[in-house]
N, C-alpha and C positions, 0 to 999 in steps of 0.2 A: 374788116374786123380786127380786133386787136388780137397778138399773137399770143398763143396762149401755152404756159405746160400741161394744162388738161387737155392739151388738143388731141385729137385724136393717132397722129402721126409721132407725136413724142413723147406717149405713155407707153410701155413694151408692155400690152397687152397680150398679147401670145405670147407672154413667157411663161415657161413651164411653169414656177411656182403660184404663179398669182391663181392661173387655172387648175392648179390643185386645190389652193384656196380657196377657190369658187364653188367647190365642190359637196351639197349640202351633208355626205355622210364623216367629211374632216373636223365640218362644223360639229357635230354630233358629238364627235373624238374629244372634239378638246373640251369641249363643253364638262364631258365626263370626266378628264383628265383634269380637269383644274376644281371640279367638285371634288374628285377624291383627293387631291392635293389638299383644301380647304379643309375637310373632315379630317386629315391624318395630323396637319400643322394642329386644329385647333386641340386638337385630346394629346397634345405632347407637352402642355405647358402654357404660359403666357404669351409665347412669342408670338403667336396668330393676333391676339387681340393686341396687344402693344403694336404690333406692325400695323394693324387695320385703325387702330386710332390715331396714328401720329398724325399730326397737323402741320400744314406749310399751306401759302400763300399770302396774297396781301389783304390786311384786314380791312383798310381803308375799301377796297372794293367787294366785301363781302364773299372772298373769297379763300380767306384762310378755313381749308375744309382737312378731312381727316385723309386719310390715303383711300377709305371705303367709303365717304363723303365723293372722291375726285373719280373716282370710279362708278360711283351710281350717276353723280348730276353730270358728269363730263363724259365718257366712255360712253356710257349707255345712251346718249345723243345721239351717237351718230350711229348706234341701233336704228334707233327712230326714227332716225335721218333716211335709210334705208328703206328702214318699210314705210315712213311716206312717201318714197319715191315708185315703192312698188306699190302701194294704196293709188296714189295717182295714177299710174298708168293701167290701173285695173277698173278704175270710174270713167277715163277716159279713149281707152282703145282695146281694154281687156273683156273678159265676162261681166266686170259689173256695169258696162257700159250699155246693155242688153237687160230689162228689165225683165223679160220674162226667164232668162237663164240663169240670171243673181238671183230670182225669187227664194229658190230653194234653200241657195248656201247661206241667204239674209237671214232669212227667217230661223235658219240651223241656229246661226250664230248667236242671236237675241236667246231663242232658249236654252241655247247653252250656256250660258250669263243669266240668265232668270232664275234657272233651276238650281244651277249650285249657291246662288246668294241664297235661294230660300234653305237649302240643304243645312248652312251653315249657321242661318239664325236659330234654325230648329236648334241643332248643335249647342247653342250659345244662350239661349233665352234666359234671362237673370241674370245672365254676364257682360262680358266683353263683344260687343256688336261692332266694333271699330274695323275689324277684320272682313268683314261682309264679303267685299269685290277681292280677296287673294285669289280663292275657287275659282271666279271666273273669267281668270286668262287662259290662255292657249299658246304655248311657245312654238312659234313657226320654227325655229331654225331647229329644236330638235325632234317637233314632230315629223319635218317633211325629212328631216335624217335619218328614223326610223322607217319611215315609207320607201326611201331609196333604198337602204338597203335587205326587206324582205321584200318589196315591188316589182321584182323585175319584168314579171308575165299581168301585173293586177292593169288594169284599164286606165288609160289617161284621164277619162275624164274623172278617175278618185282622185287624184294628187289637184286637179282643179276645183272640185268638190273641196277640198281641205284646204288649199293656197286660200283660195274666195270666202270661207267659212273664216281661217284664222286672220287674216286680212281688215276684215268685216269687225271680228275679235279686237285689235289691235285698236281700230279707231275707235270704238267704244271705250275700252281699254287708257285710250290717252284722253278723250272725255272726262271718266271718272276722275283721273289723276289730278286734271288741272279743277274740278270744278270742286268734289270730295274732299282733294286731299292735298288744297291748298290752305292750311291752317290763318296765314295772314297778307294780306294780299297788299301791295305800297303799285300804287295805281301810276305813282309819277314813273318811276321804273321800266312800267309796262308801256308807258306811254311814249318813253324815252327808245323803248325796242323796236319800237315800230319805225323810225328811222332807218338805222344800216338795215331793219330787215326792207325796209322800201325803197333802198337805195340798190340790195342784194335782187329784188326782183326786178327792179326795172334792168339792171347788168344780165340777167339769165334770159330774160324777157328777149333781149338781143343779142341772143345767142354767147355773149360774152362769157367765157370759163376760165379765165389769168386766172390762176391761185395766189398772187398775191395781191388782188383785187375782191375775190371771193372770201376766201379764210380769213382777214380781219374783219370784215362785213361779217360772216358768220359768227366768228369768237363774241364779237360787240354785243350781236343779237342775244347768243346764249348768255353773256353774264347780265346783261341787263335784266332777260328775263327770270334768271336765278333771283337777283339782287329784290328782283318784285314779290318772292314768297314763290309764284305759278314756279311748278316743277321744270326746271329745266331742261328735261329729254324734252317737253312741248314746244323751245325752238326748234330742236334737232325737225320736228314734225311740219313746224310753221314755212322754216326754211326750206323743207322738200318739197308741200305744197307748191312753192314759186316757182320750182321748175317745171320748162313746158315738157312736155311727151311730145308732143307735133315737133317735127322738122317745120324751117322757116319759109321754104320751098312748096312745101306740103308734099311735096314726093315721098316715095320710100324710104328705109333705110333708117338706122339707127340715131334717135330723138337724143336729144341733151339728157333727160330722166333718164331714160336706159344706160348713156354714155355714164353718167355721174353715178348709178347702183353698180353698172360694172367696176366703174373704180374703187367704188369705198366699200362691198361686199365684203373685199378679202380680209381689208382694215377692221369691220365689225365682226365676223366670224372668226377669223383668227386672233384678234387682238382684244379689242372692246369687250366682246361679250364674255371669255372665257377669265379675263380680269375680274371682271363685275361679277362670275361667278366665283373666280377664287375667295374675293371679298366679301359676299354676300352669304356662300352655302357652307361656311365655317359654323359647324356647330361642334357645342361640348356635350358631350353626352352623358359623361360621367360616367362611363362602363352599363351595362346590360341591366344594373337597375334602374338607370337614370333613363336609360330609353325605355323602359316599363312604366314610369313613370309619366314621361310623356304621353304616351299612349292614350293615359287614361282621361288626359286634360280634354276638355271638349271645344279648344281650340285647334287644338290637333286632331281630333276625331273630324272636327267638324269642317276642314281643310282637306281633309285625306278620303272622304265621303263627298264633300263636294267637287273634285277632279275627279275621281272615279267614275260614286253613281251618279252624279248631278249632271256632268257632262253625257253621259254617256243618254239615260233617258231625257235629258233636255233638246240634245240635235236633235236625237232619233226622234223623239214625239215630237219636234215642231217639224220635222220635215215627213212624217208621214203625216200628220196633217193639214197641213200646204198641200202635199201632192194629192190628200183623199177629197178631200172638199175644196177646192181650186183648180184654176186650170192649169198652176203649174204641175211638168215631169219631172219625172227623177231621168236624169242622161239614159239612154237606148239600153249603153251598155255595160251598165251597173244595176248590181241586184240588192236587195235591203241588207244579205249579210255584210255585204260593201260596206254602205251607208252604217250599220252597226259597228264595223269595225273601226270604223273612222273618226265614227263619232267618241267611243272608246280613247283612241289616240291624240281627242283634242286637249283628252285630262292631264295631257303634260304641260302642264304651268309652268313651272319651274322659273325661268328671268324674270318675267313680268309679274308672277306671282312674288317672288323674294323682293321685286322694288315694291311693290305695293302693302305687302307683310311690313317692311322696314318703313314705309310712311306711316303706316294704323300705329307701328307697339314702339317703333324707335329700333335702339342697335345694342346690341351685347349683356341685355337684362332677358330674365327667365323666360317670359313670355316670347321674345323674340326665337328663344330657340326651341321652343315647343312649336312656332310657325315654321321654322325652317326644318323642321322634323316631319310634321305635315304634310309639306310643298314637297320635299326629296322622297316621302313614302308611299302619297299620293301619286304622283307624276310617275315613280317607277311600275307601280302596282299595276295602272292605265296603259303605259308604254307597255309592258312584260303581256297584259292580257290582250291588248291589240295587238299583240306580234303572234299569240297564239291565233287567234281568228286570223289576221292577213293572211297569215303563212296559209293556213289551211286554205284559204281562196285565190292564192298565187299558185298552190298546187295544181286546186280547179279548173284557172287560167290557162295554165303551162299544157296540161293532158289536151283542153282543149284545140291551144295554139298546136300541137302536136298531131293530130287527128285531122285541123282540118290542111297541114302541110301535106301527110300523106294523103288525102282526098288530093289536093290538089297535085302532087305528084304522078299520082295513079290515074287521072285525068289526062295525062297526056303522053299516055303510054299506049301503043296500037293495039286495037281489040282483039286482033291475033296471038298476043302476048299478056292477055289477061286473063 
């Protein structure tokens, strides 16, 4: 096998930072930390939009983009990169490998996509319908950052219940993207990507991981695929597909897909995403009437009602009725205020709703910031209400875990002494 820096011997995975950075509630941090950033740059002045429009690259290859252009099609790749690498090994060796234990979270996730599209046309009828699919994303990286940190007593199989629901979310999600909200499509382009990306899977296909055999094969991919009109995060997607999950052996032990999300995890959570937020969650509000105003627009109503309630009655009714009229279960050890609360917490859109707001309205005009007024008011509102319910059911958990330690403590204490 060719000697590789992705090998597994000469990347310093056990080093403290990277595994901080792995860490879904740092993800969380920064995420917050470069939206507040975003919001305070943008109401100081011009400097937020002058910085987010500057332009550099080469135009010949269709890639002189703005700085909030190189951060949505570039950065947020390898988002995407990511969660197809976790999308594969959840079709392939996870829960959605198992068709009667994906039923549930499947079927969550369609209605939870159903529901807030409809929420929003209501919202919109006579208007602007270009927005539809904002409501119904679901942001993994800061929903499962909310769960970590009020979940410490709540049941595993919630956070599987949500990984597999958002999961689910995400491929749909990049569905819409490339078929919706690919405005003109240059076919030769696309035809051209298919190339390094087929030169890129047969290299993975055999175990090969050189990074500088893999990263030009990738970059080729993704501008080709930019260059064709399809949304470029959908190589970051294509590219993760080609990695295998299975070891070559077939023995145990940590797969290529696992190998390549432990590595580039820290690169999107730390770096990628909270960019693409700085870039993206910049709004001007124009002080407290200007956010009045927004309010009232019914794209913004209809964006901040579809994360909320649309998500919230979309899981919960498609997964109680999967589980009443069907033979799929809800997990042993999860109860519907679970399932409520969760579904709740899938209303944090937030990334994937702001790339898909900026494909429907565009970048730095009114309507745009009436979406991102929406997406931030929305997502907080769902996040803040599912932290009330979790909590309360992490409490439930904890008394529990607590009761049955002293049971079982007092279990093996002499009958003479009880």
């Amino acid at each position: 096998m060719v000697s590789r820096l992705f090998g597994r011997g000469s990347w310093p995975e056990a080093s403290r930072i990277a595994d901080i950075l792995r860490q879904e509630t740092l993800g969380g941090v920064l995420l917050l930390i470069a939206t507040a950033a975003a919001i305070l740059f943008a109401n100081l002045g011009d400097g937020y939009a002058n910085l987010r429009d500057t332009a550099f690259g080469p135009e010949s290859l269709h890639l002189h983009l703005t700085l909030g252009g190189w951060a949505s099609d570039g950065l947020l790749a390898i988002f995407f990169f990511v969660a197809g690498l976790e999308l594969k090994r959840e079709f392939v060796g996870g829960d959605l490998r198992d068709p009667q234990r994906a039923a549930l979270p499947v079927v969550a996730a369609l209605g939870g996509m159903a529901v807030p599209a409809l929420v929003f046309v209501l919202f919109n009828l006579g208007g602007s319908l270009k927005g539809w699919a904002i409501p119904t994303a679901t942001d993994i990286a800061f929903a499962l950052a909310v769960l970590a940190v009020i979940g410490s007593h709540l049941p595993g199989g919630l956070r599987t219940f949500l990984l597999t629901l958002a999961v689910v979310d995400d491929l749909i999600a990049i569905i819409i993207i490339a078929v919706v909200y690919t405005s003109s499509l240059h076919l030769n382009y696309l035809l051209l990507a298919l190339l390094p990306l087929l030169a890129f899977t047969v290299l993975v296909q055999r175990r090969v991981s050189s990074w500088w055999l893999l990263l030009p094969l990738a970059g080729a991919t993704w501008a080709l695929v930019h260059a064709s009109g399809v949304h470029a995060t959908v190589a970051g997607v294509l590219l993760a597909f080609a990695v295998p999950v299975l070891r070559s052996d077939g023995g145990e032990g940590v797969g290529l897909a696992e190998h390549f999300e432990h590595l580039f995890r820290p690169l999107s959570s730390a770096i990628a995403v909270p960019i693409f937020a700085f870039f993206a969650a910049g709004v001007n509000v124009e002080g407290w009437a200007g956010f009045k105003d927004a309010m009232t627009e019914p794209i913004t109503l209809g964006i901040i009602a579809g994360l909320f309630l649309g998500k919230t009655v979309g899981i919960f009714l498609a997964t109680w009725l999967m589980a009443t009229f069907t033979g799929a279960q809800l997990d042993e050890d999860l109860d519907w205020p679970d399932v409520f609360g969760v579904a709740m917490l899938a209303g944090v859109g937030f990334t994937v709703s702001l790339l898909i707001g900026e494909l429907a309205y565009g970048v730095g005009n009114l309507t745009d910031e009436h979406v991102k007024i929406g997406v931030l008011v929305g997502s907080v509102v769902s996040a803040l209400g599912a932290a009330l319910i979790l909590t309360s059911r992490n409490r439930r958990y904890r008394e529990i875990d607590a009761r049955e330690r002293l049971d079982s403590d007092s279990d093996g204490i002499p009958d003479v002494f009880q």
